[in-house]
N, CA, C and O atoms as a Maestro MAE file, in Angstrom:
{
 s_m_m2io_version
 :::
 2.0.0
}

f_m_ct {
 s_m_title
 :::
 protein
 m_atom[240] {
  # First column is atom index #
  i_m_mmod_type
  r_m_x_coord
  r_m_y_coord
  r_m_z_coord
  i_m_residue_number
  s_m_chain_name
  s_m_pdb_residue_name
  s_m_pdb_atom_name
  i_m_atomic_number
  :::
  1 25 0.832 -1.183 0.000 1 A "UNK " " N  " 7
  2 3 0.000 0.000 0.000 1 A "UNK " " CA " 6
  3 2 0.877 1.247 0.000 1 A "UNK " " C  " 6
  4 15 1.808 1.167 0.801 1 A "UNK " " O  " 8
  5 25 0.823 2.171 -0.570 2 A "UNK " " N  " 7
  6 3 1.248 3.428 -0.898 2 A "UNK " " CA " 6
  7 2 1.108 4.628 0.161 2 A "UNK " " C  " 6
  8 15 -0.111 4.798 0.192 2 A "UNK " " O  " 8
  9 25 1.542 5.324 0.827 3 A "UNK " " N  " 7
  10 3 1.205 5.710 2.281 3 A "UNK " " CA " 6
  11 2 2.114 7.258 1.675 3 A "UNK " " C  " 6
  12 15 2.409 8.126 2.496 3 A "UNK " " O  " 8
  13 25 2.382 7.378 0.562 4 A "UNK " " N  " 7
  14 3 2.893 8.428 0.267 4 A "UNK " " CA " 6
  15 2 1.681 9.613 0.382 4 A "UNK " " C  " 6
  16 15 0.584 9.085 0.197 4 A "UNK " " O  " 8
  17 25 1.591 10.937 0.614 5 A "UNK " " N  " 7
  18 3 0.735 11.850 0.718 5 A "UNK " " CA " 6
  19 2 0.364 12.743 -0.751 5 A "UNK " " C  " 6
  20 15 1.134 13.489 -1.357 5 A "UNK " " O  " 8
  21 25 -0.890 12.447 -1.056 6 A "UNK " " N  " 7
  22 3 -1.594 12.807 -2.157 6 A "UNK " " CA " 6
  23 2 -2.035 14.110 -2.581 6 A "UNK " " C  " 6
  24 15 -2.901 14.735 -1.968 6 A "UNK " " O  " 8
  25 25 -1.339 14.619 -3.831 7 A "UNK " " N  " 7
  26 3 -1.355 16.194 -4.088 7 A "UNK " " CA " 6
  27 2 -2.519 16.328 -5.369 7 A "UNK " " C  " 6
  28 15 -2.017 15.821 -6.372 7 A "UNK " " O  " 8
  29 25 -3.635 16.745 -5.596 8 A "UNK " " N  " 7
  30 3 -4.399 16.954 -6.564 8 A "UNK " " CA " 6
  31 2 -4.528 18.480 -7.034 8 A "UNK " " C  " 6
  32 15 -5.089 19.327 -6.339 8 A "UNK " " O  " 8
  33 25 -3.953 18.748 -8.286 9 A "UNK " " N  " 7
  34 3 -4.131 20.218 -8.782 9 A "UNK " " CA " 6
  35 2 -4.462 20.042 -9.837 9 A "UNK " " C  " 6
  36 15 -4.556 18.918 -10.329 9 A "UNK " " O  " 8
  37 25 -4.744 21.222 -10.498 10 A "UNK " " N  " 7
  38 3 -5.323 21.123 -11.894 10 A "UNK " " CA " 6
  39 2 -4.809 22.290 -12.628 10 A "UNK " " C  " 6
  40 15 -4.214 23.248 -12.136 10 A "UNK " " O  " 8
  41 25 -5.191 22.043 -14.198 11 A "UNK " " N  " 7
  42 3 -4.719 23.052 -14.731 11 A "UNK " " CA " 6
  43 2 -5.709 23.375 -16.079 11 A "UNK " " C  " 6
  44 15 -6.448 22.526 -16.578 11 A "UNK " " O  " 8
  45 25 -5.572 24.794 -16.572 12 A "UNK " " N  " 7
  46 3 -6.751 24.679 -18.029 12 A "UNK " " CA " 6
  47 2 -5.965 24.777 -18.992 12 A "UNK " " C  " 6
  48 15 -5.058 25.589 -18.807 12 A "UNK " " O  " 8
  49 25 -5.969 24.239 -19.985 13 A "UNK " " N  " 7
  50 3 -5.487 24.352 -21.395 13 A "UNK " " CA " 6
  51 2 -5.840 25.635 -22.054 13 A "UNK " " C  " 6
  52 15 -6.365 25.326 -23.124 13 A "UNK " " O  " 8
  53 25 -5.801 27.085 -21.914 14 A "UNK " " N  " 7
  54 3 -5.894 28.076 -22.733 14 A "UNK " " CA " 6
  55 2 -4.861 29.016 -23.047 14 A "UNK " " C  " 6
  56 15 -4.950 30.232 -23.221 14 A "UNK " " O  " 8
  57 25 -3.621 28.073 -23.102 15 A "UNK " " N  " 7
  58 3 -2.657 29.174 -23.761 15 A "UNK " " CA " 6
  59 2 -1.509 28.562 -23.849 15 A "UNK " " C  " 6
  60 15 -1.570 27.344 -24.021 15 A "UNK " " O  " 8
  61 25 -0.230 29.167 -23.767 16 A "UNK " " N  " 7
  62 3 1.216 28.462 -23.438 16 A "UNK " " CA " 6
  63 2 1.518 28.764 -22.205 16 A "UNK " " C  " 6
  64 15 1.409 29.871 -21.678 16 A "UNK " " O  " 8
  65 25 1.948 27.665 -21.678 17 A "UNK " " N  " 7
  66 3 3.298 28.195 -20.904 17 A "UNK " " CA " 6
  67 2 4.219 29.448 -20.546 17 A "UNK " " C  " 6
  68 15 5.282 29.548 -21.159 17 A "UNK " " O  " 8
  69 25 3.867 30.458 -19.547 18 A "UNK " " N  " 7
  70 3 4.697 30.978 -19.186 18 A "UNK " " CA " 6
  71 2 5.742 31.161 -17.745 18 A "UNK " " C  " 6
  72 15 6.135 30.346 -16.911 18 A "UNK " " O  " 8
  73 25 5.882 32.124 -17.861 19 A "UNK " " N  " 7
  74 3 7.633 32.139 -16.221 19 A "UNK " " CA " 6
  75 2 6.135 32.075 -15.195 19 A "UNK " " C  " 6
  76 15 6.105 31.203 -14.326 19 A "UNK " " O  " 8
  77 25 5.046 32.935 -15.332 20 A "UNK " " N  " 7
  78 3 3.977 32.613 -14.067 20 A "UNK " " CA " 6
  79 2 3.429 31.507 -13.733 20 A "UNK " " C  " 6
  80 15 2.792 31.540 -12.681 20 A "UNK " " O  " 8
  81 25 3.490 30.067 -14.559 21 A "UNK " " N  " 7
  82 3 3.418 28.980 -14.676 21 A "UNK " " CA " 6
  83 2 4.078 28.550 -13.889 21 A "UNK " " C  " 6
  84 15 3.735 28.158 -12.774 21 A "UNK " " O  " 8
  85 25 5.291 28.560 -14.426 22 A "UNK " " N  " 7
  86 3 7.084 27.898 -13.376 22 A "UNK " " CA " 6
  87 2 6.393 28.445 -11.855 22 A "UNK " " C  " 6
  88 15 5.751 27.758 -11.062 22 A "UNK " " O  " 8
  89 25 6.766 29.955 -11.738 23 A "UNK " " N  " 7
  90 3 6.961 30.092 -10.731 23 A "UNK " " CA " 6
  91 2 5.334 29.790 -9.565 23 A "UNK " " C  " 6
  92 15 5.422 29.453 -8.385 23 A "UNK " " O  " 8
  93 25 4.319 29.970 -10.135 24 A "UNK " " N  " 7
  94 3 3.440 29.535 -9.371 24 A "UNK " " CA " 6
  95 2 2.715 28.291 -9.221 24 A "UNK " " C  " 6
  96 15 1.695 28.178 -8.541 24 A "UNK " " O  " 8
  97 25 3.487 26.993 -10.133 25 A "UNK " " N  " 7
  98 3 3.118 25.735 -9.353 25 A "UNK " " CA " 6
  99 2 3.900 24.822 -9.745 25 A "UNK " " C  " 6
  100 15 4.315 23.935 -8.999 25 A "UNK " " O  " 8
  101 25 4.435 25.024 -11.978 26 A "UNK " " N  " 7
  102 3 5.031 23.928 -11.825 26 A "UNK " " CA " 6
  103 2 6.518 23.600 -10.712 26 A "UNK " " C  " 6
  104 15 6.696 22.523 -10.142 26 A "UNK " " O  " 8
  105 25 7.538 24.921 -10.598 27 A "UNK " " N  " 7
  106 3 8.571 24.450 -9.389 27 A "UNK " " CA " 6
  107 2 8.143 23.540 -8.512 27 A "UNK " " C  " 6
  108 15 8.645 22.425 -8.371 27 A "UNK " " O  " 8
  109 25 7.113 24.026 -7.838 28 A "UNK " " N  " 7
  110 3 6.144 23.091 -6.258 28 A "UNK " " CA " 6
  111 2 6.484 21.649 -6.840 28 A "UNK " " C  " 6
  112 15 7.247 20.820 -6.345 28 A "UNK " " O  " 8
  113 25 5.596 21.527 -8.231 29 A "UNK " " N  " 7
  114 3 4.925 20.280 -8.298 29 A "UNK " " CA " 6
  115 2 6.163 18.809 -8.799 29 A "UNK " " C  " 6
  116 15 6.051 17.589 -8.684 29 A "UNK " " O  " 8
  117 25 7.569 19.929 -9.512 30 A "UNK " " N  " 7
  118 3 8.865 19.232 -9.453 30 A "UNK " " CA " 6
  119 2 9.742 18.838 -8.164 30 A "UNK " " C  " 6
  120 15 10.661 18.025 -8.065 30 A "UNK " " O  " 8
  121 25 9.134 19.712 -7.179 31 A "UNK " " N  " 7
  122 3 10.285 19.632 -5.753 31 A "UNK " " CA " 6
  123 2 9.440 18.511 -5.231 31 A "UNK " " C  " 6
  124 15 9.901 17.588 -4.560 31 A "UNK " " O  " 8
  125 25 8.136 18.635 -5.582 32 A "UNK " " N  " 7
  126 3 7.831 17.507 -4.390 32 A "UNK " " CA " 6
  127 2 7.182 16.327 -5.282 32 A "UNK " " C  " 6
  128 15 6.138 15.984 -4.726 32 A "UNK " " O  " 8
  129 25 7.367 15.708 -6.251 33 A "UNK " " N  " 7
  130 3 7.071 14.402 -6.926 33 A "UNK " " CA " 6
  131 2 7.753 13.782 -6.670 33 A "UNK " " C  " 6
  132 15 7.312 12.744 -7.166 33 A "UNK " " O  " 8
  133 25 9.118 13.399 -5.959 34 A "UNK " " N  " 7
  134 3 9.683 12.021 -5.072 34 A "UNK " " CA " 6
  135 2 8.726 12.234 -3.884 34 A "UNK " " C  " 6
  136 15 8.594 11.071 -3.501 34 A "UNK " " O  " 8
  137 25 8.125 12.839 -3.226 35 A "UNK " " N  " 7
  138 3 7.569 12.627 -1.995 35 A "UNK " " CA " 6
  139 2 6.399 12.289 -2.174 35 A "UNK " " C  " 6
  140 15 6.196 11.275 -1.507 35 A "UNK " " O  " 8
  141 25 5.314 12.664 -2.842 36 A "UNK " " N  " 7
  142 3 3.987 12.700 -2.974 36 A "UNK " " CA " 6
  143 2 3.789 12.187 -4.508 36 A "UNK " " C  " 6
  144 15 4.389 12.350 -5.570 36 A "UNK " " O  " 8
  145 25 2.324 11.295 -3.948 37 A "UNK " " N  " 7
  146 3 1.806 11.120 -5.068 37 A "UNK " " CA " 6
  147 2 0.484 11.954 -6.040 37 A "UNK " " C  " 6
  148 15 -0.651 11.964 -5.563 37 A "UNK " " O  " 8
  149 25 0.712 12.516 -7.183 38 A "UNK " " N  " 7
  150 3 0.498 13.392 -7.694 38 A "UNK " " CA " 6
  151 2 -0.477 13.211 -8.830 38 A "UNK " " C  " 6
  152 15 -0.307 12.508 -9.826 38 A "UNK " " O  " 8
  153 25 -1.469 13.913 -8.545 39 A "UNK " " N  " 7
  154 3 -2.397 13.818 -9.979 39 A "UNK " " CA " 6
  155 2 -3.042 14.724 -10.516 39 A "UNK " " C  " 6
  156 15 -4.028 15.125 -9.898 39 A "UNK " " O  " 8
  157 25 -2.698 15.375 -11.887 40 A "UNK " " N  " 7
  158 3 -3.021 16.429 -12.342 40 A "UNK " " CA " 6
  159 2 -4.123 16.564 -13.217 40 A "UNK " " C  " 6
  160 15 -3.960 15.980 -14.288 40 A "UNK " " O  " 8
  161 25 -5.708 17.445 -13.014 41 A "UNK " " N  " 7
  162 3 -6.419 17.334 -13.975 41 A "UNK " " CA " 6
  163 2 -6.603 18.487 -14.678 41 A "UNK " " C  " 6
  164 15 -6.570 19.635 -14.234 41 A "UNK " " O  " 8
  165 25 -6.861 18.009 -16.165 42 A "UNK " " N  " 7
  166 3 -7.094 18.927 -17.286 42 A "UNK " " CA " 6
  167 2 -8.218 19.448 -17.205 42 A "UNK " " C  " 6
  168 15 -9.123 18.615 -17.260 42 A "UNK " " O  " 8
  169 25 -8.622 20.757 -17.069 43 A "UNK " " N  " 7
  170 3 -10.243 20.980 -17.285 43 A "UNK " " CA " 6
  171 2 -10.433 21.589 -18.736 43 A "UNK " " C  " 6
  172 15 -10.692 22.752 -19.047 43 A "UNK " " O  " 8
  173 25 -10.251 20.583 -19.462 44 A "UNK " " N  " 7
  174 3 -10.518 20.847 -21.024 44 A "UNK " " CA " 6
  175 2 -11.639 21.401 -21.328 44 A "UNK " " C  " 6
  176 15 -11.786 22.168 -22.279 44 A "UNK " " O  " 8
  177 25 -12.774 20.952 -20.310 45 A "UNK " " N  " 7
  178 3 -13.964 22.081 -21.185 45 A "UNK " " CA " 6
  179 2 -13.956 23.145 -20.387 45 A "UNK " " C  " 6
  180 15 -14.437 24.072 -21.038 45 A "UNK " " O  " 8
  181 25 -13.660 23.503 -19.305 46 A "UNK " " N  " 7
  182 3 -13.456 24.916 -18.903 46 A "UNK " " CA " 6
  183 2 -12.328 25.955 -20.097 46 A "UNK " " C  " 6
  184 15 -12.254 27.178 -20.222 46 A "UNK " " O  " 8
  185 25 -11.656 24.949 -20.743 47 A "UNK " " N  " 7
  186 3 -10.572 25.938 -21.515 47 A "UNK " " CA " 6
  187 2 -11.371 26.145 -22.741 47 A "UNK " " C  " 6
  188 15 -11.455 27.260 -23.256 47 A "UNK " " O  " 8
  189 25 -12.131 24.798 -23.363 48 A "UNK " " N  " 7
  190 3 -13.706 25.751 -24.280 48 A "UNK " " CA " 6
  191 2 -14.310 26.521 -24.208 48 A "UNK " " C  " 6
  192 15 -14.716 27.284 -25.084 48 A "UNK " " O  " 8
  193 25 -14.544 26.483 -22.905 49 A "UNK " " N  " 7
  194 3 -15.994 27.793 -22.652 49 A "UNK " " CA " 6
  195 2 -15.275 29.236 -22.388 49 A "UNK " " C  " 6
  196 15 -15.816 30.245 -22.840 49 A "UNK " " O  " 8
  197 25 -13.949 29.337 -21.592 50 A "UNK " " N  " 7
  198 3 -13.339 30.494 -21.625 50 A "UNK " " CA " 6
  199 2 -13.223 31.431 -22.671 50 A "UNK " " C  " 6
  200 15 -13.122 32.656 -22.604 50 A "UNK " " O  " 8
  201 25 -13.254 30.607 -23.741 51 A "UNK " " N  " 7
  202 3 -13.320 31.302 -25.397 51 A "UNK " " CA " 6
  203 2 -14.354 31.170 -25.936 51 A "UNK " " C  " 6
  204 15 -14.484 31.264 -27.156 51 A "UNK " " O  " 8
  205 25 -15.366 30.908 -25.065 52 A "UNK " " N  " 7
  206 3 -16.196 30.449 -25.801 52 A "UNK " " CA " 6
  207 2 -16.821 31.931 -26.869 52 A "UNK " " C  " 6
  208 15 -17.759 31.690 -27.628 52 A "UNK " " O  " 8
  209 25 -16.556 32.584 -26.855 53 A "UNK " " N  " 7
  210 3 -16.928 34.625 -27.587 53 A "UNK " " CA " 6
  211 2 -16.066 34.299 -28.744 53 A "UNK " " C  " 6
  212 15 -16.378 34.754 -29.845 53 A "UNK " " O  " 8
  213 25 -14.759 33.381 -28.581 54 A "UNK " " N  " 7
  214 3 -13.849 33.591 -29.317 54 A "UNK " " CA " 6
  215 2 -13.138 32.295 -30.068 54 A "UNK " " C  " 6
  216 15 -11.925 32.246 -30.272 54 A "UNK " " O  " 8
  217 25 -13.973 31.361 -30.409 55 A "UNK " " N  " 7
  218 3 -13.478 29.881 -30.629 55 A "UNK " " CA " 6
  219 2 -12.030 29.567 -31.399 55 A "UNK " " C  " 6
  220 15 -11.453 28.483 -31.322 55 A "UNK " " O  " 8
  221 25 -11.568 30.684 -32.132 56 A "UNK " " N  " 7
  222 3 -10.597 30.783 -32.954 56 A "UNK " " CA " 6
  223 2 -9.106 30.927 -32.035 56 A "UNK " " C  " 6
  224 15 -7.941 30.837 -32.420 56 A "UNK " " O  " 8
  225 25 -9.748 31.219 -30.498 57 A "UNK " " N  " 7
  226 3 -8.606 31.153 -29.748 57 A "UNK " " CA " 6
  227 2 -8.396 29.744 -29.263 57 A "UNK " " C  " 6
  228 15 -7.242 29.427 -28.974 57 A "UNK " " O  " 8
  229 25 -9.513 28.712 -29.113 58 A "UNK " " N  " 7
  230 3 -9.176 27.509 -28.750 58 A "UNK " " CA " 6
  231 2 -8.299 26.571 -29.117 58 A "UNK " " C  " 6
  232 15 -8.213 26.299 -30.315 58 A "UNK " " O  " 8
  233 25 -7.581 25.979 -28.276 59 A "UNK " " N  " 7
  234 3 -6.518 25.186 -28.869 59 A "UNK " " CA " 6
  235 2 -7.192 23.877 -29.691 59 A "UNK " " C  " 6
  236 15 -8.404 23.663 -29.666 59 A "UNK " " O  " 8
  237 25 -6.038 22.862 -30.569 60 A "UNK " " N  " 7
  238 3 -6.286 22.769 -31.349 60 A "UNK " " CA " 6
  239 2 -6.857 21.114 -30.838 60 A "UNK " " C  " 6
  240 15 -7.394 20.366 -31.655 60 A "UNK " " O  " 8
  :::
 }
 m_bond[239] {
  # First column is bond index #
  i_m_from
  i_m_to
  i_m_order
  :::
  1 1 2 1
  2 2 3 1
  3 3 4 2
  4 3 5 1
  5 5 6 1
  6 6 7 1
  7 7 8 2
  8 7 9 1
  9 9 10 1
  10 10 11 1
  11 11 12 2
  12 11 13 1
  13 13 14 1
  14 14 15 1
  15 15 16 2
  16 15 17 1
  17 17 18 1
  18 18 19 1
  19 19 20 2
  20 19 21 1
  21 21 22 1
  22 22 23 1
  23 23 24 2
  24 23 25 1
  25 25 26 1
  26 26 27 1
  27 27 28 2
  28 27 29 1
  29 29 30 1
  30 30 31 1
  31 31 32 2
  32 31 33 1
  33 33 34 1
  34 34 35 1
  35 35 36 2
  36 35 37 1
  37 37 38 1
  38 38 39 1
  39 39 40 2
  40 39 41 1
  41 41 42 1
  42 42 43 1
  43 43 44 2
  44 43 45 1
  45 45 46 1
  46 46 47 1
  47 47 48 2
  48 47 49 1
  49 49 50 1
  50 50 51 1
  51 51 52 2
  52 51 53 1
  53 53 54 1
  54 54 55 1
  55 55 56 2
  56 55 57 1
  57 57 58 1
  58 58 59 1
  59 59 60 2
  60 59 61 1
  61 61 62 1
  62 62 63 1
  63 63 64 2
  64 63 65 1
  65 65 66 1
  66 66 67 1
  67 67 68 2
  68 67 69 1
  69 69 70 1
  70 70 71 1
  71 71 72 2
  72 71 73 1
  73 73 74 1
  74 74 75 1
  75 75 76 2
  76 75 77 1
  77 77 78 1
  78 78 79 1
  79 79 80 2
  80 79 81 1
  81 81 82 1
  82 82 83 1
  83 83 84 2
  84 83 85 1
  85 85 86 1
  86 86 87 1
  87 87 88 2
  88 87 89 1
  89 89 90 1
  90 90 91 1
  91 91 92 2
  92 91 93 1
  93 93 94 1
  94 94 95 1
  95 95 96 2
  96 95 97 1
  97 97 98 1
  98 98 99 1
  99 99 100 2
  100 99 101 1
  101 101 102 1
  102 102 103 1
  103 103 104 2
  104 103 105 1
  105 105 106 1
  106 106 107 1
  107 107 108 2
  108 107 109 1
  109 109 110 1
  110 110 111 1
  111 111 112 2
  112 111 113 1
  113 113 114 1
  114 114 115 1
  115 115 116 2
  116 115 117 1
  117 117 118 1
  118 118 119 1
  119 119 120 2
  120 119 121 1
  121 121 122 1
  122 122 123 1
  123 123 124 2
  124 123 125 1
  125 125 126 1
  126 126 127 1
  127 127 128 2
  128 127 129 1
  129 129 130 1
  130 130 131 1
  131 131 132 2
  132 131 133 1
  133 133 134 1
  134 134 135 1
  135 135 136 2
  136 135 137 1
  137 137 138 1
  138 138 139 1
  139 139 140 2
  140 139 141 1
  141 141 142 1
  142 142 143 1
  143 143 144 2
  144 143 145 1
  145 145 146 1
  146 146 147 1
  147 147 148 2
  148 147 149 1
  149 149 150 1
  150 150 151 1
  151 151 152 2
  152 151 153 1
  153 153 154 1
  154 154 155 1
  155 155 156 2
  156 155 157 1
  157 157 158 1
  158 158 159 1
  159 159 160 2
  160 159 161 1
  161 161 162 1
  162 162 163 1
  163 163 164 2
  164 163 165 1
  165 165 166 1
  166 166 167 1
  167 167 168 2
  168 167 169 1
  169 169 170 1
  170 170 171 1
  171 171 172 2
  172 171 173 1
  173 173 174 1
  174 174 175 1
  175 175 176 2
  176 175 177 1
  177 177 178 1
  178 178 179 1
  179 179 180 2
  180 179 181 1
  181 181 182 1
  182 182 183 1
  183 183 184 2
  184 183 185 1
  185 185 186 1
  186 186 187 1
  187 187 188 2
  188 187 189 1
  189 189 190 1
  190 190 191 1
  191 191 192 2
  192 191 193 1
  193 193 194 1
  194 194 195 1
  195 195 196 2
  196 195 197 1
  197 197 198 1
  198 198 199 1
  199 199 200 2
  200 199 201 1
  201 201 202 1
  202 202 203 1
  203 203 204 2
  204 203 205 1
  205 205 206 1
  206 206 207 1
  207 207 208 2
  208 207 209 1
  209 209 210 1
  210 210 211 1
  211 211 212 2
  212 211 213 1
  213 213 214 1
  214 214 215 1
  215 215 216 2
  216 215 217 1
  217 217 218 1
  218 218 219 1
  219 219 220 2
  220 219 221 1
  221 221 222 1
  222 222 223 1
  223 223 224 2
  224 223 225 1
  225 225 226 1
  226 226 227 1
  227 227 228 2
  228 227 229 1
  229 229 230 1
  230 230 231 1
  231 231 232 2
  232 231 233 1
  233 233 234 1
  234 234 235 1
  235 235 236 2
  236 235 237 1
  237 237 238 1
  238 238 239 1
  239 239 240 2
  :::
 }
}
């Protein structure tokens, strides 16, 4: 059994990657993946509806 301590975050698909990315979770989520077990969800239709005015911004 796995007794490691369980981290759940999420993220939306509406854009690239930037330094506010790094610095506000992915660093966290690299320092602590030997310790914790980690599971990240996509809210893919939240990143639809955000555009939803603008569908031409949706990724592909």
């Amino acid at each position: 059994m796995n007794t490691l301590p369980i981290i759940l975050t999420g993220d939306r698909p509406t854009g690239s990657l930037h330094l506010g990315h790094y610095v506000g979770s992915l660093r966290q989520r690299v320092a602590l993946q030997q310790d914790h077990q980690q599971y990240v969800l996509i809210a893919d239709l939240q990143g639809l509806t955000d555009n939803g005015s603008n569908p031409q911004k949706n990724p592909r």
